[in-house]
N, C-alpha and C positions, 0 to 999 in steps of 0.2 A: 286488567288490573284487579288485585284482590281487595275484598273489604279491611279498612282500616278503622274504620267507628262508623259508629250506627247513633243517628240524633233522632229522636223522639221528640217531637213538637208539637205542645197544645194539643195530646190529642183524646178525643172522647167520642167512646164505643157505648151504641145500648145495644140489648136486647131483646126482642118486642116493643114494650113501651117502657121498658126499664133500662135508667141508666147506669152501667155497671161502673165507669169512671169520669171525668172532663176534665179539661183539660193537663193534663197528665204530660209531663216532661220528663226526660233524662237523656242521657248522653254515655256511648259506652265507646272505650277504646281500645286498640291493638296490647295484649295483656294482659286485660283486666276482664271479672269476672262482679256480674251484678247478682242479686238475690232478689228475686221480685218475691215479697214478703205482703200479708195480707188474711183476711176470715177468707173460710170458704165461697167461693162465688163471689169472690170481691170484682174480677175480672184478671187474674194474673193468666190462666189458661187463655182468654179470647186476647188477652194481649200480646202474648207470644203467638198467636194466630194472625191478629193484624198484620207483624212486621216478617210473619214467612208469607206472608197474601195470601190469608184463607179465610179473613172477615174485613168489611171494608168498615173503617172509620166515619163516624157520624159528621166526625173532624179531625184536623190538625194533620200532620204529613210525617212520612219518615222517611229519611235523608240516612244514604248510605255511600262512604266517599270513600275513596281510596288514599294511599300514603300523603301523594302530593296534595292530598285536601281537594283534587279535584270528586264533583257528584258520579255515582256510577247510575245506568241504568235500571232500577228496580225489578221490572222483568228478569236481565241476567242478573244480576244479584242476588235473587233470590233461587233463579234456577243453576246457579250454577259457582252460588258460594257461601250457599247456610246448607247445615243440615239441622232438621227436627224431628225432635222426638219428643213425643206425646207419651199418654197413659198407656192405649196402644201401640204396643210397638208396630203394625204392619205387616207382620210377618203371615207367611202362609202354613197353615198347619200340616200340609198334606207335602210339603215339601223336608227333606231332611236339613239338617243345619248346616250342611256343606250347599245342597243345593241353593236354600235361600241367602246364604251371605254372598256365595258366587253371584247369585245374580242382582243381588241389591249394587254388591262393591261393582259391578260390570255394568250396570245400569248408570250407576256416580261419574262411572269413570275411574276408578280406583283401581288400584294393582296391589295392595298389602294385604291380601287375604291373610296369606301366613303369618304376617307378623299379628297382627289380629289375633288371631286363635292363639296366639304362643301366649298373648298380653292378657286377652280375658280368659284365660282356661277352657278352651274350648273342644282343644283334640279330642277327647274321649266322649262328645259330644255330637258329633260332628257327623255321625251316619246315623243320627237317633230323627225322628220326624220333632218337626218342629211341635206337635201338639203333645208329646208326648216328654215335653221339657217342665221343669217346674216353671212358678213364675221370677221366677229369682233365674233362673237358667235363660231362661226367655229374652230376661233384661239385660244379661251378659251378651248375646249374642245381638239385640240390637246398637246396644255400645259399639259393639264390634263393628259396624260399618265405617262409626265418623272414623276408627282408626284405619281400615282398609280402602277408605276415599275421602282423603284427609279435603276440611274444609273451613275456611276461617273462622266462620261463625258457627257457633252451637246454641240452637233456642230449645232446652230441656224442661220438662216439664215431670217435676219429682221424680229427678232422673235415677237415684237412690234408694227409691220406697220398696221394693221386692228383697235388696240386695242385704246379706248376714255383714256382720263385723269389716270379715274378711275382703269382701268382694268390694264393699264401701271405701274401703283403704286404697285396693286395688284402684278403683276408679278415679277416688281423689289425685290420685300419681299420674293418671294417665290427663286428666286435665289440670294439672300443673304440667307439665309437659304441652299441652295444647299452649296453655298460657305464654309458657316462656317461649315456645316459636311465634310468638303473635298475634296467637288465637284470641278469639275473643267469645266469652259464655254468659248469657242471659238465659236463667234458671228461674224457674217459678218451684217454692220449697214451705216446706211445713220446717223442718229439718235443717239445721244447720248444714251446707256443703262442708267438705274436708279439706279447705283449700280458703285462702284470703278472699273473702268477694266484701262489695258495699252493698247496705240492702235501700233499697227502693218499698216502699209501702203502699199499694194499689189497693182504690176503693174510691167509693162514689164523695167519699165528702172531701177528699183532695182539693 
């Protein structure tokens, strides 16, 4: 069963001896798209880290269900129905941009390489080395996976910040489209997204 909402409970992450938020709530559904909003180092980044499982909570839980409201397993949930993306995209420089989305979308499990490249403009990019792309180019081709191994949830973290006019438009389209099959996006943003979301405000005096 695929993710249908994602519930955020009472939860508070530090780091060293700092704490970056507590008890900290929300709740996101099949749809809709949140804006985790907040100063630098409020915690919006370790937060979208908590709910892929790559920092563990000081407290509180997240609860990830499916349609029928039944709980899914966090483990598969995370491995095998979020995708994220970070400041880094991940990518390997020594590989060209064919090679690396082949093997990212192949790794997911994904089959839409093509349509991918068609959406984020990438054909004429596509035999060039990954290191040798701008950063705006970079960020195109990491988008490109969640469309080539489509997955419910997207946890983005200034998923827009490299991208011109153009490409920002582009992208907005492509998660409205996530949105309207069901998808669901928790974005961590300086930046307005181009697309309806509710924002959330992370930070320790919550």
């Amino acid at each position: 069963m695929l993710i249908a909402s994602v519930e955020v409970a009472s939860l508070s992450v530090a780091r060293g001896e700092r704490t970056l938020f507590r008890d900290l709530s929300l709740a996101l559904s099949a749809g809709e798209a949140v804006a985790l909003t907040g100063a630098n180092g409020a915690g919006k980044t370790t937060l979208l880290r908590a709910i892929g499982g790559f920092v563990r909570p000081e407290a509180g839980e997240i609860i990830f269900s499916a349609a029928d409201g039944s709980q899914l397993d966090p483990t598969e949930a995370r491995g095998r129905h979020l995708h994220m993306l970070g400041h880094l995209e991940g990518l390997k420089g020594a590989r060209t941009a064919r090679e690396e989305l082949t093997f990212q979308a192949r790794w997911l499990g994904g089959d839409g390489i093509d349509e991918a490249v068609a959406i984020m403009g990438l054909r004429p990019l596509m035999d060039l080395e990954v290191r040798k792309l701008s950063a705006g180019q970079r960020r195109r081709l990491a988008l490109a996976r969640l469309i080539a191994a489509p997955r419910p949830l997207w946890l983005l973290d200034e998923p827009l910040s490299p991208l011109d006019s153009r490409w920002r438009e582009s992208a907005g389209e492509v998660m409205r489209r996530h949105l309207d099959s069901g998808g669901l996006i928790l974005a961590a943003v300086h930046d307005p997204l181009p697309i309806d979301t509710r924002s959330v405000v992370v930070g320790a005096s919550r």
